[in-house]
N, CA, C and O atoms as CSV, one atom per row, in Angstrom:
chain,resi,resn,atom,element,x,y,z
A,1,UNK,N,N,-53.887,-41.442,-18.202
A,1,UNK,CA,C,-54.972,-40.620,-18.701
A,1,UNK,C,C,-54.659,-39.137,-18.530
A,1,UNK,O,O,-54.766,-38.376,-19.492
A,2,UNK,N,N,-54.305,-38.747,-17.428
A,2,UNK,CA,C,-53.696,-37.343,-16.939
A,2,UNK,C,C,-53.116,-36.486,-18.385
A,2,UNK,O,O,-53.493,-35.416,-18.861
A,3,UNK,N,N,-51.969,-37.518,-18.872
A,3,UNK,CA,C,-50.932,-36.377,-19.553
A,3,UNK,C,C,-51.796,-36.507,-20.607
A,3,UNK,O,O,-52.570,-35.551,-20.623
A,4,UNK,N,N,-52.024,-37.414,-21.641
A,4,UNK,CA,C,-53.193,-37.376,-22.738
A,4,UNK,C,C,-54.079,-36.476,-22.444
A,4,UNK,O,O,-53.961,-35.312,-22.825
A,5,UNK,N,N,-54.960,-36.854,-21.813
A,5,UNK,CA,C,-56.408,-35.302,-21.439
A,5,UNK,C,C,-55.711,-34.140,-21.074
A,5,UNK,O,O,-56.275,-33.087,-21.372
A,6,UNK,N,N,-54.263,-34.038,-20.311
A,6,UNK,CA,C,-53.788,-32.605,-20.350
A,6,UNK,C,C,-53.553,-31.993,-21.602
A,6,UNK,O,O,-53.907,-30.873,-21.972
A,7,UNK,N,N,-52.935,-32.828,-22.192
A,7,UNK,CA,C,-52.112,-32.538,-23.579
A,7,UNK,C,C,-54.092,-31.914,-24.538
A,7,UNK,O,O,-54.555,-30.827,-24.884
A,8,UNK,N,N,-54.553,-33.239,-24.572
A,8,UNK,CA,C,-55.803,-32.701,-25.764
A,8,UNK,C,C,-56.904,-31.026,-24.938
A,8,UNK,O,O,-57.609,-30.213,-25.534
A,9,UNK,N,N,-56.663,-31.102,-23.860
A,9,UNK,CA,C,-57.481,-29.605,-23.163
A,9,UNK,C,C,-56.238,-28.549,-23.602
A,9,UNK,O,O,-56.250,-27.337,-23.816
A,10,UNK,N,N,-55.888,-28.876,-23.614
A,10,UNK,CA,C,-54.982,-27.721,-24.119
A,10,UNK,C,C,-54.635,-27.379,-25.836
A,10,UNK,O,O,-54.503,-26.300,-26.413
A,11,UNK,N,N,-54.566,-28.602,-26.273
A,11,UNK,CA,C,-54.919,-28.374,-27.563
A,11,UNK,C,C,-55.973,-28.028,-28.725
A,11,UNK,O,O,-55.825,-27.724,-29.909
A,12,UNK,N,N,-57.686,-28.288,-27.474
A,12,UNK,CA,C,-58.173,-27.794,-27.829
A,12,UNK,C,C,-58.817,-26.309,-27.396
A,12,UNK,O,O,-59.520,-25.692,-28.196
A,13,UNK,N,N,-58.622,-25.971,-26.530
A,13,UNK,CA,C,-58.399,-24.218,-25.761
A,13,UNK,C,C,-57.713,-23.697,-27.033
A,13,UNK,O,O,-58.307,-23.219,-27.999
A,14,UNK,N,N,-56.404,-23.847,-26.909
A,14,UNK,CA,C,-56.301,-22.983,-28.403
A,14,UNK,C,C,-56.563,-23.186,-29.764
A,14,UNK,O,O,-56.646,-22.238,-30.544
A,15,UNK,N,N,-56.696,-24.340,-30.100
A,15,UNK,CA,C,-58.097,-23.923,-31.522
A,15,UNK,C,C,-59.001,-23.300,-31.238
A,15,UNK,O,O,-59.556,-22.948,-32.279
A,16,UNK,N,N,-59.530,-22.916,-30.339
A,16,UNK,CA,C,-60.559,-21.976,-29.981
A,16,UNK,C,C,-60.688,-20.517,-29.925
A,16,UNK,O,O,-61.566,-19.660,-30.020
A,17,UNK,N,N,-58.803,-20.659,-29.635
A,17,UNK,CA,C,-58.470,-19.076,-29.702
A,17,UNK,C,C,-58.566,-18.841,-28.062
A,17,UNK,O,O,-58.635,-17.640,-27.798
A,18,UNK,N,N,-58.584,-19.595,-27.049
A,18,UNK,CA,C,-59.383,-19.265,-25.614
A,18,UNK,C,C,-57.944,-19.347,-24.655
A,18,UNK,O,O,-56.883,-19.889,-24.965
A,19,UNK,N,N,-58.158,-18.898,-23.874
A,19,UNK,CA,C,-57.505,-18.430,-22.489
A,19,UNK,C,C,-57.805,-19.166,-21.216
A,19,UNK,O,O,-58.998,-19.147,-20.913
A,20,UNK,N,N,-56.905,-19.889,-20.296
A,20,UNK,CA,C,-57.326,-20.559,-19.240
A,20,UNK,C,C,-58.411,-20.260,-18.876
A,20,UNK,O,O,-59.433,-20.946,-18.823
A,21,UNK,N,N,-58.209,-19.074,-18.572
A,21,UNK,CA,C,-58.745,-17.722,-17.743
A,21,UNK,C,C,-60.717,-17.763,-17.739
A,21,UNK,O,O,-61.609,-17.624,-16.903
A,22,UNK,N,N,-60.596,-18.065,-19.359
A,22,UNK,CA,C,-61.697,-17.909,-20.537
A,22,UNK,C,C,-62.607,-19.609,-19.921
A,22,UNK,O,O,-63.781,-19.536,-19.560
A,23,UNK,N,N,-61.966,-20.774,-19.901
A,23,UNK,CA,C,-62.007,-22.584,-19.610
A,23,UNK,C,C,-62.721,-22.189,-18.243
A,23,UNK,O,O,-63.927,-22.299,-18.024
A,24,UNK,N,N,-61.947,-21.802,-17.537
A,24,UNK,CA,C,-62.189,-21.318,-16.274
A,24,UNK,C,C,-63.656,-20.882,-15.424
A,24,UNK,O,O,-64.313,-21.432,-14.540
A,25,UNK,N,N,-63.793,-19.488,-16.258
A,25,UNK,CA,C,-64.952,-19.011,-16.253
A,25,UNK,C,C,-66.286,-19.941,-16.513
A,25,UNK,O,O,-67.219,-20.163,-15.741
A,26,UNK,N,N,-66.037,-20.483,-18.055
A,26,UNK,CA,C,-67.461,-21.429,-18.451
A,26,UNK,C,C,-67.132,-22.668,-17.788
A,26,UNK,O,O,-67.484,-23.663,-18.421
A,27,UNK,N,N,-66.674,-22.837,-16.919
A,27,UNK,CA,C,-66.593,-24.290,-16.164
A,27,UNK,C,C,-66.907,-23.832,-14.682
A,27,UNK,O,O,-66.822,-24.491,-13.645
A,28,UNK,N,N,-67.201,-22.838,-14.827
A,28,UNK,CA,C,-67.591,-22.007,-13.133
A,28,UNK,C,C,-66.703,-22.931,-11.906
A,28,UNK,O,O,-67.131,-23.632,-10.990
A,29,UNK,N,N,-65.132,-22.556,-12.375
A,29,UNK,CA,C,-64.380,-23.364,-11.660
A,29,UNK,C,C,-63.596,-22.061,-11.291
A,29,UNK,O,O,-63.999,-20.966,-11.682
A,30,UNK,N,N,-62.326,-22.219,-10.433
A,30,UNK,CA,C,-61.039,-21.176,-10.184
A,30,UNK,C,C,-60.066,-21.313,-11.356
A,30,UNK,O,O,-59.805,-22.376,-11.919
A,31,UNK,N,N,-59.605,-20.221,-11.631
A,31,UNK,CA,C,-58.271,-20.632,-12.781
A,31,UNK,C,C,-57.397,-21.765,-12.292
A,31,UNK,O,O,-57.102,-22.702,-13.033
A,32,UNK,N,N,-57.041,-21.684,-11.206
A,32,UNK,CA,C,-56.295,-22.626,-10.539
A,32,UNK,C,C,-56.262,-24.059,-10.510
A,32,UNK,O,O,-55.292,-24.797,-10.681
A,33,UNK,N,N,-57.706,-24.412,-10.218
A,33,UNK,CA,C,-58.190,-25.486,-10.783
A,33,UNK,C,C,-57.869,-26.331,-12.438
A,33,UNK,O,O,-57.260,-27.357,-12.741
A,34,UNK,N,N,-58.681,-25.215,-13.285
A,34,UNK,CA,C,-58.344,-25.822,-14.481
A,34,UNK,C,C,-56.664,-25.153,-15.358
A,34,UNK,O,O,-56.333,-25.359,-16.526
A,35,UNK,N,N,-56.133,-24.598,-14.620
A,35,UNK,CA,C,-54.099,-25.085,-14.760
A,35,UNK,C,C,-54.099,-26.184,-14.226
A,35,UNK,O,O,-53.775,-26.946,-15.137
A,36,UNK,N,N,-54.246,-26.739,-13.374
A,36,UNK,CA,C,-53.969,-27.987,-12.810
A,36,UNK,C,C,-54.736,-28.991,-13.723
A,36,UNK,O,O,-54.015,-29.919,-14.090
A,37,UNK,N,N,-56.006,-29.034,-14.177
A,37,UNK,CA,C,-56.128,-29.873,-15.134
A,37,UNK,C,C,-55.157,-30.155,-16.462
A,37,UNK,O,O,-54.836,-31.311,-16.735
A,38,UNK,N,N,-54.584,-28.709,-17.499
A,38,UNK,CA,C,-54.093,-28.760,-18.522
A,38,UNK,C,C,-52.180,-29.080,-18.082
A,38,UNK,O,O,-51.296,-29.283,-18.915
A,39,UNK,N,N,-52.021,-29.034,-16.673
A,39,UNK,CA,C,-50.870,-29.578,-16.412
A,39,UNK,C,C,-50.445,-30.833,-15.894
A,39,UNK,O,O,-49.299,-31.068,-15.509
A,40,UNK,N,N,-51.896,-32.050,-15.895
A,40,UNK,CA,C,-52.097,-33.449,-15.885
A,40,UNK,C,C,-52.152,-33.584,-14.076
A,40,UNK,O,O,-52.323,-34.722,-13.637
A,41,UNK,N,N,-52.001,-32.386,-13.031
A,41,UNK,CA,C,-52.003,-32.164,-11.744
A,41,UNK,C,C,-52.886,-33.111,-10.770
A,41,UNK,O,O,-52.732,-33.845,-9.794
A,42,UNK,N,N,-54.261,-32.483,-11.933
A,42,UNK,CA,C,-55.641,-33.351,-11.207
A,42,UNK,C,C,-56.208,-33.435,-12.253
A,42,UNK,O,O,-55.865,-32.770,-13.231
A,43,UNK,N,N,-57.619,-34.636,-12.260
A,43,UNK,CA,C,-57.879,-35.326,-13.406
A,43,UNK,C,C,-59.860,-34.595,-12.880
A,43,UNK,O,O,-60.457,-34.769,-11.818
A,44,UNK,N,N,-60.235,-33.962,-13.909
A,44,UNK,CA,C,-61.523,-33.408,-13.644
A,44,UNK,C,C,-62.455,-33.975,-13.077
A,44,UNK,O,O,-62.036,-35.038,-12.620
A,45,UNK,N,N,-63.944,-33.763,-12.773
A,45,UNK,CA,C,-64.872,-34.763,-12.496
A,45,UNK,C,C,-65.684,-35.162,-13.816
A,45,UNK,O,O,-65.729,-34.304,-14.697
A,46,UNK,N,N,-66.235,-36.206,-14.006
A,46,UNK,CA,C,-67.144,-37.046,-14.761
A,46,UNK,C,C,-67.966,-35.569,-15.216
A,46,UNK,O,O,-67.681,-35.255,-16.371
A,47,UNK,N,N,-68.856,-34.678,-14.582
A,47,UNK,CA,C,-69.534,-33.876,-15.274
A,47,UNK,C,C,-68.800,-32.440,-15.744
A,47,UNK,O,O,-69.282,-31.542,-16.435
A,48,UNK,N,N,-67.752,-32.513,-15.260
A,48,UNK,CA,C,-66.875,-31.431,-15.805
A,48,UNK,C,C,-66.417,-32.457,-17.219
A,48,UNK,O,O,-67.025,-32.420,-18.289
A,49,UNK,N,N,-65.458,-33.169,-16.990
A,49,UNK,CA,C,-65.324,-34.199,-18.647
A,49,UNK,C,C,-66.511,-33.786,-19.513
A,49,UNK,O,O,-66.353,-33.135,-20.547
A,50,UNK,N,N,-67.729,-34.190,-19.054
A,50,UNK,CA,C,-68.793,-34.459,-20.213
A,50,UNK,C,C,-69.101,-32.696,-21.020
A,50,UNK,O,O,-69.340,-32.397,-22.190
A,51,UNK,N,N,-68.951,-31.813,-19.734
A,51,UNK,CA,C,-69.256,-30.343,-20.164
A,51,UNK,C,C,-67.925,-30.525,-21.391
A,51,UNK,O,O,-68.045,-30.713,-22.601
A,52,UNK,N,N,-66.953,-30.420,-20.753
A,52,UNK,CA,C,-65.814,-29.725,-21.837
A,52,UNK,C,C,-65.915,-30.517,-23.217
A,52,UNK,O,O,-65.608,-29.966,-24.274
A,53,UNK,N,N,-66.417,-32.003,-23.148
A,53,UNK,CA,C,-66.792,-33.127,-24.403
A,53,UNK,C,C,-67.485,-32.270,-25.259
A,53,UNK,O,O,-67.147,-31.855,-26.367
A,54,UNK,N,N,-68.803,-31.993,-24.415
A,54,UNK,CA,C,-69.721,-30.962,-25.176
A,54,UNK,C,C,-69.309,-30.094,-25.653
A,54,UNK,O,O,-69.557,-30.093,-26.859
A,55,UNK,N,N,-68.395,-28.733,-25.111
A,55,UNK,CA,C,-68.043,-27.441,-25.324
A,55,UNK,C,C,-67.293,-28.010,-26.826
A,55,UNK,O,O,-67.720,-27.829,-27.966
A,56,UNK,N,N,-65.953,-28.802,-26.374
A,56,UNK,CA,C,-65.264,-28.922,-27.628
A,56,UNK,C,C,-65.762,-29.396,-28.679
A,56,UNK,O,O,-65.252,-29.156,-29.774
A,57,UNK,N,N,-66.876,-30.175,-28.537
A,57,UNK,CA,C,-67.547,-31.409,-29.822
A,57,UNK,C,C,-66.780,-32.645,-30.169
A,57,UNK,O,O,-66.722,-33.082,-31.319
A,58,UNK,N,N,-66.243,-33.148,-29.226
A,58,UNK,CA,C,-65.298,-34.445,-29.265
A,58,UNK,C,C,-66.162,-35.471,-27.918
A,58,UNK,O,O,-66.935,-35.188,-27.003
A,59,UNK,N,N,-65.711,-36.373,-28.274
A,59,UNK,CA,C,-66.419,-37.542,-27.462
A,59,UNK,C,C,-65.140,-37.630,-25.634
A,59,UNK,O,O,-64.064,-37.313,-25.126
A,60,UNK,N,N,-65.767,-37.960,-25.547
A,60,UNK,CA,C,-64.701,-38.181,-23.981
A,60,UNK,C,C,-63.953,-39.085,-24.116
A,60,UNK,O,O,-63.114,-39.032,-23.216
A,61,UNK,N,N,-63.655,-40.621,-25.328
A,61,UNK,CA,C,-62.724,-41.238,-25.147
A,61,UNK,C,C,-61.576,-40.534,-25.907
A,61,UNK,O,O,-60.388,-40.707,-25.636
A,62,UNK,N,N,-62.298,-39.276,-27.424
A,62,UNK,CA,C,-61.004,-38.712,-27.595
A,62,UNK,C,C,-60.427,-37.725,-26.428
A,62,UNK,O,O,-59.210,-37.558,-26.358
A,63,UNK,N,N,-61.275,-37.095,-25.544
A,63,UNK,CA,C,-60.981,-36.429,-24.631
A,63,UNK,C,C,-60.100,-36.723,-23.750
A,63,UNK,O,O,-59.198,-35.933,-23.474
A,64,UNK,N,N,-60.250,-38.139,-23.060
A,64,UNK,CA,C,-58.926,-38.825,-22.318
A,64,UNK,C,C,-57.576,-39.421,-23.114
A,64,UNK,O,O,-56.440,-39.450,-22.639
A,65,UNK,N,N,-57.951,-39.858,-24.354
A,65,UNK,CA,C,-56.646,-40.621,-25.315
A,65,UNK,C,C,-57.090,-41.508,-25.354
A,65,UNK,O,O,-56.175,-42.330,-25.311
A,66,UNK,N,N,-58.533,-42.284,-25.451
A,66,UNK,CA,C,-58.480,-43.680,-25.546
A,66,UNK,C,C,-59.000,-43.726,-26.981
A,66,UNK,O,O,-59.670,-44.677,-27.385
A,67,UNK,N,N,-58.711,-42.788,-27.663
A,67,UNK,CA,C,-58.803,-42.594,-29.257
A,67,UNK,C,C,-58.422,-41.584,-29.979
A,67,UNK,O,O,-58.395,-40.422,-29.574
A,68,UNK,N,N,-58.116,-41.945,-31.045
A,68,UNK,CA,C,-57.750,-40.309,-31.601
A,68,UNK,C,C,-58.862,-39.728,-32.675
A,68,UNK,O,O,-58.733,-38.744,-33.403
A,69,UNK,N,N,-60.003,-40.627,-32.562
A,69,UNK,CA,C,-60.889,-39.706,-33.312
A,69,UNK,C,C,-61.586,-39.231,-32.763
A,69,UNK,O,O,-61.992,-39.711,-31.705
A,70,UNK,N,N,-62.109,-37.850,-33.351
A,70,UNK,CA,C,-62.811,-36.474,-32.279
A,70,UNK,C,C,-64.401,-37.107,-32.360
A,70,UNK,O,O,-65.323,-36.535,-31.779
């Protein structure tokens, strides 16, 4: 699940045009934190998942890879 959800947070940060930095902030997390998410490091919590589901407009099974439709 790691490298899939790393790979799609990162792919969708930049369709967005956005900056770790930027993920970071609206997740009222440390940058540090979410690098370690988009580098498969550590795997988020359940209400962090559902926020970023929301933010991006994709469902959480495309969010982890257990689909490829958004």
């Amino acid at each position: 699940m790691a490298k899939k959800l790393a790979e799609n947070l990162t792919n969708l940060r930049k369709e967005k045009g956005l900056k770790q930095t930027d993920m970071a902030l609206l997740l009222k997390i440390n940058n540090r934190q979410y690098q370690r998410y988009e580098s498969g490091d550590s795997d988020p919590k359940l209400d962090t998942l559902i926020a970023l589901a929301d933010y991006f407009d994709v469902s959480l099974d495309y969010l982890v890879g257990r689909t490829d439709e958004k």
